[in-house]
C-alpha positions, -999 to 999 in steps of 0.1 A, spaced: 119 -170 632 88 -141 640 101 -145 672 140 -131 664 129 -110 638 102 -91 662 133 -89 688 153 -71 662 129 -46 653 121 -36 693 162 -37 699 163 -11 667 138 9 677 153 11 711 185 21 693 171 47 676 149 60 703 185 63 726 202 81 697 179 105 693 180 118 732 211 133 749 205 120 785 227 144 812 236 132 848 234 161 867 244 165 906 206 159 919 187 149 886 188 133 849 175 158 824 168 143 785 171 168 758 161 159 720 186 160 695 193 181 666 208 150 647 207 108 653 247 105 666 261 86 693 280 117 703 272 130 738 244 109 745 250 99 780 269 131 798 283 133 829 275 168 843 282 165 880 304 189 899 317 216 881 316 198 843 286 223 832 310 251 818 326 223 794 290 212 789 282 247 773 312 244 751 299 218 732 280 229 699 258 200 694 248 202 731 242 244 727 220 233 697 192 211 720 192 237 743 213 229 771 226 266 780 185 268 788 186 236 809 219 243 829 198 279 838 167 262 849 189 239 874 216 266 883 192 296 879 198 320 854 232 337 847 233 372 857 255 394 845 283 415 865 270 447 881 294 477 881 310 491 909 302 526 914 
C-alpha cells in the first residue's frame, strides 16, 4: 500500500512539474519556458519550419516570453530600413 501511494505522489508531481513548463521543438533544439498558469494548453509545441510566426500569435506563449526566445534562436527582428 506505501508502495502505490508513494507511486502516486512521484506520478503527481511529475504531472505538475510538466504542466508548469511549455516545452518547444524547435528546428535544431528544445527550449523550456515556465508558465504563467498550470494548463495543459501549449505544453509540447511544434515549432519547426516556418510555425514561429503562429508561435508569436499565441498570448499565453507571448506571456512566458517566447517573442524573446524565438529572437535568441533567429536573432533579433530588425526593422525595415527606408529607401532613400
Amino acid at each position: 500500500m506505501k508502495k502505490i501511494l508513494l507511486m502516486l505522489v512521484v506520478a503527481a508531481a511529475a504531472g505538475y512539474g510538466l504542466l508548469s513548463y511549455h516545452f518547444i521543438l524547435f528546428d535544431n533544439n528544445l527550449k523550456i519556458i515556465k508558465k504563467t498558469g498550470i494548463r495543459y494548453e501549449d505544453t509540447f509545441v511544434d515549432a519547426r519550419g516556418v510555425k514561429k510566426l503562429g508561435l508569436a500569435l499565441k498570448p499565453e506563449l507571448i506571456a512566458a516570453g517566447i517573442n524573446d526566445v524565438i529572437g535568441q534562436i533567429d536573432g533579433p527582428v530588425k526593422k525595415p530600413q527606408e529607401i532613400k
